[in-house]
C-alpha positions as a LaTeX table, in Angstrom:
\begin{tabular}{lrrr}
\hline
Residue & $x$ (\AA) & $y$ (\AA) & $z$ (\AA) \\
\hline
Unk1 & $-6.17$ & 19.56 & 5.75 \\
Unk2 & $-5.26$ & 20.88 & 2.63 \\
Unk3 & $-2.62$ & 21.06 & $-0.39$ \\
Unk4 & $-0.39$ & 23.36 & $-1.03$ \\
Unk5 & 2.98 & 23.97 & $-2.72$ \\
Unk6 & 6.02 & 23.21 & $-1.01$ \\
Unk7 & 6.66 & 27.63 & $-1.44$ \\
Unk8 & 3.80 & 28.56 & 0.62 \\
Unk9 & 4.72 & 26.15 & 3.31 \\
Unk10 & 6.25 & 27.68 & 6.33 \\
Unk11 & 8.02 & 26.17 & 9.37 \\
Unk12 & 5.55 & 25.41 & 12.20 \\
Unk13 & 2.56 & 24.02 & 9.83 \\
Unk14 & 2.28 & 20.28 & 10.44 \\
Unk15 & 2.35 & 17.45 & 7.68 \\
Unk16 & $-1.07$ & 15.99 & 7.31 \\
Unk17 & $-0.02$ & 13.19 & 4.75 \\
Unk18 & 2.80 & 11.11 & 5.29 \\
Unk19 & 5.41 & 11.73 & 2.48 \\
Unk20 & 7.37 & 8.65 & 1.27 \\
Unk21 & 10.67 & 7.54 & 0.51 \\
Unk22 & 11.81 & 5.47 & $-3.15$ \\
Unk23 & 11.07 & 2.19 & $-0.76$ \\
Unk24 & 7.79 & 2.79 & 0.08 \\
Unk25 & 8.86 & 3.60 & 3.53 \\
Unk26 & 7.53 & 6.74 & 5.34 \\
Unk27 & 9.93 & 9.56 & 4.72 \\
Unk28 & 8.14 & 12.35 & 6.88 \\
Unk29 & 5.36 & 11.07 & 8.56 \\
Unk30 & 2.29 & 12.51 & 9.55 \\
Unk31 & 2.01 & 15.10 & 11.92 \\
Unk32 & 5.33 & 16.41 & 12.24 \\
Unk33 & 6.22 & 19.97 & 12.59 \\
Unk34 & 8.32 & 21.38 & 9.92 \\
Unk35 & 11.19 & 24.05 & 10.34 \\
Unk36 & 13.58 & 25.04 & 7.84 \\
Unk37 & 15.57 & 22.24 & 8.06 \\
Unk38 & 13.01 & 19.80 & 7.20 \\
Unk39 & 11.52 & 22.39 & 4.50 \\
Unk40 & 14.85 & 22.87 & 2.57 \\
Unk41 & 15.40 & 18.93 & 3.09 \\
Unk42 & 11.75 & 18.56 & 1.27 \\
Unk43 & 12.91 & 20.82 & $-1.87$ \\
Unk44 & 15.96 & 19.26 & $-2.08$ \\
Unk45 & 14.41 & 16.19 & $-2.70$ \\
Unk46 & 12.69 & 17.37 & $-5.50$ \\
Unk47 & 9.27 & 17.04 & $-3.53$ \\
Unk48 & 6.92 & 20.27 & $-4.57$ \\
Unk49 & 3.56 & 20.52 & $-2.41$ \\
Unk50 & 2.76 & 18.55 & 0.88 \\
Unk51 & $-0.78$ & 17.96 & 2.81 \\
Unk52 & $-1.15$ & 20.50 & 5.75 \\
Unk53 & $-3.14$ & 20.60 & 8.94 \\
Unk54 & $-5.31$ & 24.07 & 8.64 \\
Unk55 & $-7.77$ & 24.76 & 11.44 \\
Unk56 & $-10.90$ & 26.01 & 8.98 \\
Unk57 & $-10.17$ & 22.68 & 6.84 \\
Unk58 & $-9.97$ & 19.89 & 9.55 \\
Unk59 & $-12.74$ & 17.73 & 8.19 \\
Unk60 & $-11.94$ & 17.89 & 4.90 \\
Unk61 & $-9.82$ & 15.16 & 4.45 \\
Unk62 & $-8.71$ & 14.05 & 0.60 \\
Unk63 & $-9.53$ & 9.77 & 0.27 \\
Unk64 & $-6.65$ & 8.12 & $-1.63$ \\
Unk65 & $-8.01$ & 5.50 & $-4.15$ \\
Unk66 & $-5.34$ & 3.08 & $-2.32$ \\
Unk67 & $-4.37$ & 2.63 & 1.13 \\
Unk68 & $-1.12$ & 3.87 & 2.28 \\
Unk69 & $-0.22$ & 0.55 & 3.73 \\
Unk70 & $-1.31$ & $-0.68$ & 0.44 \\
Unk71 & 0.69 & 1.39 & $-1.34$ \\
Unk72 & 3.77 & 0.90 & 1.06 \\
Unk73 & 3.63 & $-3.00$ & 0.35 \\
Unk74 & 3.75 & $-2.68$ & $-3.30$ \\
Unk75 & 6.48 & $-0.06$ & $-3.74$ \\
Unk76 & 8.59 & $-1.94$ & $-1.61$ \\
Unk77 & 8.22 & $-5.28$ & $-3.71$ \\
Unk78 & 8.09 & $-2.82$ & $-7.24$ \\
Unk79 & 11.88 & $-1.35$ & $-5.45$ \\
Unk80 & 13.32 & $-4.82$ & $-4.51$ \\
Unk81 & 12.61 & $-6.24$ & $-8.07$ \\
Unk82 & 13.56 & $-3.05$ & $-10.01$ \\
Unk83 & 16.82 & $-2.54$ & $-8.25$ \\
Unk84 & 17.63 & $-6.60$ & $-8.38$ \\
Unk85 & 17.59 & $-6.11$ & $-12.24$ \\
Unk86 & 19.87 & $-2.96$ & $-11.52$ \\
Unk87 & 22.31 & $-4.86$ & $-10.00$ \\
Unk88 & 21.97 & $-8.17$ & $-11.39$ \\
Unk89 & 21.64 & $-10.17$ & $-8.50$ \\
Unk90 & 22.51 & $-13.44$ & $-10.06$ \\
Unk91 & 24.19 & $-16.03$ & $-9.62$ \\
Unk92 & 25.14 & $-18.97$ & $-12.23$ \\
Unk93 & 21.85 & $-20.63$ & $-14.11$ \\
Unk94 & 19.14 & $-19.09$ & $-11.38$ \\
Unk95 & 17.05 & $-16.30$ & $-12.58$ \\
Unk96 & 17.23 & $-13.02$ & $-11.00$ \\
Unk97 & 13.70 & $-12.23$ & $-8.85$ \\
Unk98 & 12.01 & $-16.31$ & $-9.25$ \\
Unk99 & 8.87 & $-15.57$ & $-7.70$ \\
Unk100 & 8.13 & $-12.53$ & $-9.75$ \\
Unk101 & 5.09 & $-13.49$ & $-10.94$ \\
Unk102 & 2.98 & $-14.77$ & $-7.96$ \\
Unk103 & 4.77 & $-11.62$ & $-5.99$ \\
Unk104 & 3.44 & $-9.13$ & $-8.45$ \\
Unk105 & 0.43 & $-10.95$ & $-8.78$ \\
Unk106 & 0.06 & $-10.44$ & $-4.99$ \\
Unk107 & 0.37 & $-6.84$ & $-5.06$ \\
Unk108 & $-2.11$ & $-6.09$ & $-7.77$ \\
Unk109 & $-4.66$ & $-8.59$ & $-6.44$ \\
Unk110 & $-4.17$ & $-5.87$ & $-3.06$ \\
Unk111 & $-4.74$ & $-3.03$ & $-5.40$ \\
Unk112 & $-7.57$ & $-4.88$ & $-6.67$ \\
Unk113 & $-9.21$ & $-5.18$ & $-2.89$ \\
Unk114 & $-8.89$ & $-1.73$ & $-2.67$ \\
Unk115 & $-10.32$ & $-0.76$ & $-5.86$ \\
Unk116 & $-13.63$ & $-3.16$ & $-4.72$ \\
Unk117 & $-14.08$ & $-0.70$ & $-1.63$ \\
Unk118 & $-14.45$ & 2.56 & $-3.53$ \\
Unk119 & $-17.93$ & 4.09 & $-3.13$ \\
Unk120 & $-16.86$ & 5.32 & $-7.23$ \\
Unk121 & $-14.21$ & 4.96 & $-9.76$ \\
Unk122 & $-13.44$ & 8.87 & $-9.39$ \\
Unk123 & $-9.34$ & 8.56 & $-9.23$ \\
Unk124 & $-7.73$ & 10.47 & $-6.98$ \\
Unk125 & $-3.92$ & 9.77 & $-6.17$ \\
Unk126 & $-2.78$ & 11.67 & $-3.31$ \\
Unk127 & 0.67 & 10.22 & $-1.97$ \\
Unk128 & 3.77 & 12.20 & $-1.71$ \\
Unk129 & 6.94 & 10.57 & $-2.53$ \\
Unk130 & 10.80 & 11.91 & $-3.11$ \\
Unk131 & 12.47 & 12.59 & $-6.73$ \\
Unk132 & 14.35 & 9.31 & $-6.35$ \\
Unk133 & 10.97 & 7.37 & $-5.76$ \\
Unk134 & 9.76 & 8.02 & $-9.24$ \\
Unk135 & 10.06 & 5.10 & $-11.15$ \\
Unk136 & 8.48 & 2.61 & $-8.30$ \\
Unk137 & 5.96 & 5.47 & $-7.49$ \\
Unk138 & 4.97 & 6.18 & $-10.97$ \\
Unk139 & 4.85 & 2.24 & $-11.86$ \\
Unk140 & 2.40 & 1.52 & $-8.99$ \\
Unk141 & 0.12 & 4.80 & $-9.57$ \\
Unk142 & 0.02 & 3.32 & $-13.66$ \\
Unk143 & $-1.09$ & 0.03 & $-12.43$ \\
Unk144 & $-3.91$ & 1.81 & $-10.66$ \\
Unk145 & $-5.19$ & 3.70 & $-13.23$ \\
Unk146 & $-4.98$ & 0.97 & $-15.67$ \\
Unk147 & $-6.35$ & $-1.25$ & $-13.06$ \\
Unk148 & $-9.28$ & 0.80 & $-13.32$ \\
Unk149 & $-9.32$ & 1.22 & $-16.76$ \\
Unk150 & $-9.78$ & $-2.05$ & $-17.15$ \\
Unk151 & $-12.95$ & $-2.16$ & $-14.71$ \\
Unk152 & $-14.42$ & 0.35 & $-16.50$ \\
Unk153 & $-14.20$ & $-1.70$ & $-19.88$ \\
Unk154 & $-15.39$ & $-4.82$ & $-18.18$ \\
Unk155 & $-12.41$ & $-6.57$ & $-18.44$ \\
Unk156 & $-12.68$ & $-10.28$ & $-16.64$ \\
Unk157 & $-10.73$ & $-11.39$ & $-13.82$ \\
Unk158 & $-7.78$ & $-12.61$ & $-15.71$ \\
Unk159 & $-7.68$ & $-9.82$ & $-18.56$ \\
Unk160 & $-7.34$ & $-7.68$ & $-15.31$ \\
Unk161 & $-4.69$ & $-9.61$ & $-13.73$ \\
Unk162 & $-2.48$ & $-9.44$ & $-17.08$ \\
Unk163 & $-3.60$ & $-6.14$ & $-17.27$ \\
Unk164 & $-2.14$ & $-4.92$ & $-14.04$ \\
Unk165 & 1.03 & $-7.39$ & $-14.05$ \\
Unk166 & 1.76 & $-5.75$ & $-16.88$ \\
Unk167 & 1.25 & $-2.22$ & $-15.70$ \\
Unk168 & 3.30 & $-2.85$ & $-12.56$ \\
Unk169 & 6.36 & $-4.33$ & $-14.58$ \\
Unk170 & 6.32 & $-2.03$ & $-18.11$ \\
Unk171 & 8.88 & $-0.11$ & $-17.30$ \\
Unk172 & 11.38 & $-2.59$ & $-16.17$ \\
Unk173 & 13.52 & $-1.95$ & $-19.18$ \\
Unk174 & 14.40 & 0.84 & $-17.54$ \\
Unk175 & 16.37 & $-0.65$ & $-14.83$ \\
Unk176 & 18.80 & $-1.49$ & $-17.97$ \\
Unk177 & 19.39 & 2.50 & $-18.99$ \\
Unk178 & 22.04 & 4.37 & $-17.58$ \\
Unk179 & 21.82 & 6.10 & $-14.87$ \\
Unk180 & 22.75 & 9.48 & $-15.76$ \\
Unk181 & 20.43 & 9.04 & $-18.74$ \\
Unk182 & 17.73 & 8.96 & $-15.33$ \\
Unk183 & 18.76 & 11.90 & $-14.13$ \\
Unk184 & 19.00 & 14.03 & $-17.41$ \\
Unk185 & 18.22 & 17.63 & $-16.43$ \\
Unk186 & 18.61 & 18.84 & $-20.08$ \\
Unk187 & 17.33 & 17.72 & $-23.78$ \\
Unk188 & 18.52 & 14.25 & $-24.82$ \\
Unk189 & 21.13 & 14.24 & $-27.36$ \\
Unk190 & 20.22 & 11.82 & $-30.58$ \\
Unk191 & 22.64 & 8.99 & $-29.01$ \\
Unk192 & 20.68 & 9.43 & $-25.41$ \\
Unk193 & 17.80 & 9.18 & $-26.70$ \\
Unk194 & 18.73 & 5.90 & $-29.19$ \\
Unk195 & 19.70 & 4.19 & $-26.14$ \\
Unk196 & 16.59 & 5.37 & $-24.26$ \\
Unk197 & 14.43 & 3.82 & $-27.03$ \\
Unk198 & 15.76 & 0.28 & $-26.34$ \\
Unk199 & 13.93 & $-0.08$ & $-22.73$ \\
Unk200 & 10.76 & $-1.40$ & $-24.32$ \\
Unk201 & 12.34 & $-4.02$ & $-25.70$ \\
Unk202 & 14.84 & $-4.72$ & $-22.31$ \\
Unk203 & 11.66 & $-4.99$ & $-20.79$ \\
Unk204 & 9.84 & $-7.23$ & $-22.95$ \\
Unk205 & 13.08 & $-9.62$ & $-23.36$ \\
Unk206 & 12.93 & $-9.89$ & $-19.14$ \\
Unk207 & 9.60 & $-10.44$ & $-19.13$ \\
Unk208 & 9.15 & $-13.15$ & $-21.49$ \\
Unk209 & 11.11 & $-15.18$ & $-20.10$ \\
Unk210 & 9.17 & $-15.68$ & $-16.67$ \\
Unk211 & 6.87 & $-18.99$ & $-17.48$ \\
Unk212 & 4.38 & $-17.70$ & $-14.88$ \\
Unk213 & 4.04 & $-14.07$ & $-16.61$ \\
Unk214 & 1.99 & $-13.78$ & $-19.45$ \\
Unk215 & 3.06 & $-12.91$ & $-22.71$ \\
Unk216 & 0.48 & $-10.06$ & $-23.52$ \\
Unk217 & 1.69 & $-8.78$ & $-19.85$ \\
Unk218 & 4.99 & $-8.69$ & $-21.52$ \\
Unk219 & 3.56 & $-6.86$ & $-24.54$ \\
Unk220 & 2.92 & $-3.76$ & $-21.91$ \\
Unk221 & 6.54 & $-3.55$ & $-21.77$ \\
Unk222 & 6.94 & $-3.75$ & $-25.33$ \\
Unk223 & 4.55 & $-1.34$ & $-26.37$ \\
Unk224 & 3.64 & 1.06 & $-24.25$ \\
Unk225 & 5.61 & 4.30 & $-26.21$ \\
Unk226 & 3.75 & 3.03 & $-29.46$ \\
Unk227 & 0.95 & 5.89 & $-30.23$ \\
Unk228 & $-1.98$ & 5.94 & $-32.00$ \\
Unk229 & $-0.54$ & 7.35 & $-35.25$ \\
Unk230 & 2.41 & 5.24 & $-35.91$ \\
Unk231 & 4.63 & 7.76 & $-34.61$ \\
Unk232 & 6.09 & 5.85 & $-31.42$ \\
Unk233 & 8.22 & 3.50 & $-30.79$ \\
Unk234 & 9.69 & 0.89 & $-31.18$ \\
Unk235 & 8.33 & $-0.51$ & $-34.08$ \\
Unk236 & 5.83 & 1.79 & $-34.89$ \\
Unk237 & 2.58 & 0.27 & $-34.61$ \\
Unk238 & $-0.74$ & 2.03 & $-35.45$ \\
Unk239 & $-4.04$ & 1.71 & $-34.50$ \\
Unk240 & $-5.56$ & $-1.71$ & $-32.89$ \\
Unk241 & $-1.81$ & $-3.14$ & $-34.19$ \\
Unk242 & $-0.88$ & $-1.77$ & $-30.74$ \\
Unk243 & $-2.75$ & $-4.61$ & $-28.06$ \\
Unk244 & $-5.25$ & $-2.90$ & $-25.70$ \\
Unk245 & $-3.48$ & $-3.47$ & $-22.51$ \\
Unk246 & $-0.29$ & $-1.42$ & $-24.00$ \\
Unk247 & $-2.50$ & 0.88 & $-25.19$ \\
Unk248 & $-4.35$ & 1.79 & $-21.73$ \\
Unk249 & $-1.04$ & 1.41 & $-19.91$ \\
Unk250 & 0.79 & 3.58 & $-22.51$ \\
Unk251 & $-2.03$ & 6.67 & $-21.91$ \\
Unk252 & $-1.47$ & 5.62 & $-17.51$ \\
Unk253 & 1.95 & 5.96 & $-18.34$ \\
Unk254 & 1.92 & 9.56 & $-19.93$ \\
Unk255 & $-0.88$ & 11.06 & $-17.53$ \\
Unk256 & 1.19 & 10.14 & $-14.23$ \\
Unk257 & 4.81 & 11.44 & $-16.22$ \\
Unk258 & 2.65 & 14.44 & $-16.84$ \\
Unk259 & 1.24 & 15.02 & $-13.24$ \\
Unk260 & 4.63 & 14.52 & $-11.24$ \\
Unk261 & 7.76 & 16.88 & $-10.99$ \\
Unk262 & 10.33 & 15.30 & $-13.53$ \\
Unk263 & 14.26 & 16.57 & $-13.13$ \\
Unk264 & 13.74 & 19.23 & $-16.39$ \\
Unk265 & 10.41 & 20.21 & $-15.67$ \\
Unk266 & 7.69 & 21.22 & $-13.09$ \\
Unk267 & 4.59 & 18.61 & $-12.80$ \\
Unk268 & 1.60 & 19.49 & $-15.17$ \\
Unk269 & $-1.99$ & 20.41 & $-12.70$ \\
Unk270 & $-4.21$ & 17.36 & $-13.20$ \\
Unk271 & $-6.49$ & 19.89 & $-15.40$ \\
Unk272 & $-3.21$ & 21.04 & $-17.87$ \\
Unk273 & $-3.08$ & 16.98 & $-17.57$ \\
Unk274 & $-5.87$ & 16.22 & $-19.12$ \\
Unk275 & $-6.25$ & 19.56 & $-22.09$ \\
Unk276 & $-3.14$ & 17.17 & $-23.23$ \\
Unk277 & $-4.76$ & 14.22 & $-23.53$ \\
Unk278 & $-7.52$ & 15.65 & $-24.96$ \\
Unk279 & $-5.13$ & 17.61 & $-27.64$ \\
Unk280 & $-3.53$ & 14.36 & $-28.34$ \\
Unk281 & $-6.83$ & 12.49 & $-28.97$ \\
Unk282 & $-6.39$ & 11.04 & $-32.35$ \\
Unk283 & $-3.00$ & 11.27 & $-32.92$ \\
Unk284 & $-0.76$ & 9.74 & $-29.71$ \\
Unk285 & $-3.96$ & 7.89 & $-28.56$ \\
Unk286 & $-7.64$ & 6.90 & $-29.50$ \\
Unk287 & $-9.63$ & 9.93 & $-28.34$ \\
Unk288 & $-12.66$ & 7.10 & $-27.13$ \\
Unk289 & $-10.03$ & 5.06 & $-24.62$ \\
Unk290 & $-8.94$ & 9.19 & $-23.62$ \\
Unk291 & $-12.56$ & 10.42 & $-23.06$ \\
Unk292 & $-13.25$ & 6.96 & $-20.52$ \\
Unk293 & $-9.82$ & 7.26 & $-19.40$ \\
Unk294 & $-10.67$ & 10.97 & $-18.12$ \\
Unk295 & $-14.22$ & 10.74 & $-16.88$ \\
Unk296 & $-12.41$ & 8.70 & $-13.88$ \\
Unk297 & $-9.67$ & 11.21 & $-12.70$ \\
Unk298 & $-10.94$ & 13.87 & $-10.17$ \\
Unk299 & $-9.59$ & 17.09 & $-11.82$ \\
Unk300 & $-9.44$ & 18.60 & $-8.56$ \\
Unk301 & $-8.67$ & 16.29 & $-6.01$ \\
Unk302 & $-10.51$ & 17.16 & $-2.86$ \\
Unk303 & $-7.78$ & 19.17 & $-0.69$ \\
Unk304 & $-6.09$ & 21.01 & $-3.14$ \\
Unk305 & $-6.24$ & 24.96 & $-2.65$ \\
Unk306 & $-7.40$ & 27.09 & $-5.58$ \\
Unk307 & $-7.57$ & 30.79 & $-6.51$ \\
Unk308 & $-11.22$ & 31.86 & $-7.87$ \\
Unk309 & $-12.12$ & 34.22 & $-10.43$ \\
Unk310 & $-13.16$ & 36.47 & $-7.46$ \\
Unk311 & $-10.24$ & 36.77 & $-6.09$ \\
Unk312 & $-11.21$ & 34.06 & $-2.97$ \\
Unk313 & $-8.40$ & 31.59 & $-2.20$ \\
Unk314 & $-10.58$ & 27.89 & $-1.58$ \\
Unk315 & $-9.93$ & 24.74 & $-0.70$ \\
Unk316 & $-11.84$ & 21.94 & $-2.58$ \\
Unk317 & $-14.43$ & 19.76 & $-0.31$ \\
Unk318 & $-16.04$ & 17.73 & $-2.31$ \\
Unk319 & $-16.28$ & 16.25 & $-5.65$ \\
Unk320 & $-19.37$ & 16.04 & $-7.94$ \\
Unk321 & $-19.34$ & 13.20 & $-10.64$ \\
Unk322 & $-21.38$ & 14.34 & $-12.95$ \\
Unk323 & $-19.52$ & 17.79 & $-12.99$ \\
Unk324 & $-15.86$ & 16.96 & $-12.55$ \\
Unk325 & $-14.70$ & 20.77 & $-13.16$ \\
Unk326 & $-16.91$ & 22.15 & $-10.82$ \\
Unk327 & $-16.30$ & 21.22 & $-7.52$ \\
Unk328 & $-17.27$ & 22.37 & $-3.90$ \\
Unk329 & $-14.77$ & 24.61 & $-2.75$ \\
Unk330 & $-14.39$ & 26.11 & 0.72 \\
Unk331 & $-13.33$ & 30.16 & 1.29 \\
Unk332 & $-10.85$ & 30.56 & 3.39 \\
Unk333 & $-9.57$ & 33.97 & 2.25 \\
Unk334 & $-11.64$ & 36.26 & 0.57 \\
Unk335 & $-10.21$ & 38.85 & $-2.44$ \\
Unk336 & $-8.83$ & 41.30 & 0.57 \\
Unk337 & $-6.56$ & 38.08 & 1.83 \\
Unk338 & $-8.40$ & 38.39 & 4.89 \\
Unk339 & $-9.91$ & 35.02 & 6.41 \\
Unk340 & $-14.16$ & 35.09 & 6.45 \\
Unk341 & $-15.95$ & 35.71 & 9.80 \\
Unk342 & $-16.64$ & 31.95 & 9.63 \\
Unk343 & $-15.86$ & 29.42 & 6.43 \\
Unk344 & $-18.21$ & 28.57 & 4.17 \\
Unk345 & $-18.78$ & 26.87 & 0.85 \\
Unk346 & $-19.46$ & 27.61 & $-2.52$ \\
Unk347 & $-20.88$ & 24.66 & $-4.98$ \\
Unk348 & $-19.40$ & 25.77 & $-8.23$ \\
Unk349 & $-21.77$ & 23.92 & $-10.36$ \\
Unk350 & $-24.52$ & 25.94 & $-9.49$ \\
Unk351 & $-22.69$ & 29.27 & $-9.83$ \\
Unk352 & $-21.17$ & 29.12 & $-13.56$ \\
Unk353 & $-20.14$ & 33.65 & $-13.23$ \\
Unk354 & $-16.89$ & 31.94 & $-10.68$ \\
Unk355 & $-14.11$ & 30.06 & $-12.63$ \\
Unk356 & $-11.08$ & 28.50 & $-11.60$ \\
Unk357 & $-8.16$ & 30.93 & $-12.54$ \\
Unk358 & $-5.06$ & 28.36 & $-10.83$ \\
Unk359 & $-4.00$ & 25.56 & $-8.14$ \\
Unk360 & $-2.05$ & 27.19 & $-4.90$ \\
\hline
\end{tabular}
């Protein structure tokens, strides 16, 4: 199979990777034939690339960090909680979503298992999910990568566990914003954006008041927009003022927001991704927590089509650790757009004259 954007999809290709809906249900599941319909359905949902079968790229098959049913299970827990707090499901002195605690602890104890499993801690994230999924989406895919932050740092079981409660629920403050404020296609006015600012501390005044969710999980919520420099929000903090948990979840937080389609902008390549980081080490975060932060993401996730230097259009097959930039790649068009006699591979660590000009 192999990743492309949703433009250079065209009806009669077959989905290779189920794409999924806000609940974690399957939207469009694998192997179903697109036409127009479905295609125009796709784009109107705000969904840009899909995974699809090619003949000269059968085996090459992209390994999610997480398991779809995995991943299913959560977002559907992640959507039932979020939107309860939407509507405010409650009725006189019972609190809205009891068993929030041991449920979330559930689901990141599952994302846990799955972590365990990996052969390495090379992230790569490869589910497909609608515009409207975003905020359960984007809080499960944080709690990953801050779940495996957190390995990497050696983090116990239970700095872990308040690590990734925290990550799953930081942007519950959210479910208190407006909804058109959601949706924004344009800039924020000054009033927009003062009532945009008050989520971390929604968030932090839900969570705190669960006895069986820990207060430094809480903190996640409270402090994940706070930066490095003192220039976030809402208080301000600088430095090791800001706890480590908000810290690692605030830089999850930013990398996903960069790497998925947003209403008033098109998603950043995981490579654009990371320059950012990079650019921002020192100022919106510690450039140390950045460097381990990045030497676990796979820059280009095995799958994704790329256009070479020569001209060749290539699909990535493997992954090398110690050379994260440089992939395997496979040709399947050469610099005439024609298709080779027979595929074959190219290990782009060994051959430093080819560069990477773009993702397809």
């Amino acid at each position: 199979m192999r990743k492309v954007q949703l433009g250079m999809v065209k009806p009669g290709d077959k989905v290779a990777k189920s794409v999924f809906q806000d609940n974690g249900n399957v939207l469009l599941g694998e192997g179903v034939q697109l036409n127009e319909r479905y295609i125009q359905r796709l784009e109107n949902l705000g969904i840009d690339f899909l995974y699809i079968e090619d003949g000269n790229t059968t085996d090459i098959v992209p390994e999610d960090t997480i398991r779809d049913e995995t991943r299913s299970n959560a977002v559907n827990v992640i959507y039932k909680t979020m939107n309860s707090f939407k509507e405010e499901i409650v009725t006189r002195n019972r609190t809205i979503a009891p068993d929030m605690g041991r449920n979330f602890r559930a689901v990141f104890g599952s994302i846990m298992q799955d972590l365990a499993t990996r052969p390495n801690m090379l992230v790569n994230l490869t589910s497909i999910h609608s515009r409207d999924a975003y905020l359960f989406q984007h809080s499960f895919n944080v709690a990953v990568l801050a779940g495996i932050m957190g390995i990497a740092k050696g983090f116990n079981r239970n700095q872990l566990e308040e690590l990734g409660i925290g990550a799953l629920l930081f942007d519950i403050g959210m479910t208190k914003m407006p909804q058109t404020l959601l949706t924004h296609t344009g800039r924020y006015s000054t009033d927009d954006l003062k009532i945009l600012h008050t989520h971390p501390m929604e968030g932090f005044d839900i969570l705190r008041k669960y006895h069986d969710i820990s207060i430094v999980s809480a903190h996640c919520a409270l402090q994940h927009h706070e930066r490095y420099n003192g220039s976030g929000y809402p208080r301000g903090l600088k430095k090791d003022e800001i706890h480590i948990y908000a810290q690692i979840v605030g830089l999850a937080d930013t990398y996903d927001a960069l790497v998925s389609p947003r209403p008033h902008r098109k998603r950043y390549t995981t490579s654009e991704a990371i320059e950012f980081l990079f650019a921002a080490g020192g100022t919106f975060f510690d450039l140390e927590l950045i460097k381990l932060f990045c030497s676990h993401i796979s820059v280009y996730p095995v799958a994704t089509t790329l256009m070479l230097s020569t001209g060749q259009e290539v699909v990535v097959s493997h992954n090398n650790e110690l050379a994260v930039h440089r992939p395997r790649v496979r040709v399947i068009k050469e610099p005439d757009g024609k298709p080779p006699a027979s595929p074959y591979e190219i290990e782009l660590k060994d051959t430093p004259h080819i560069t990477i000009i773009k993702e397809l």
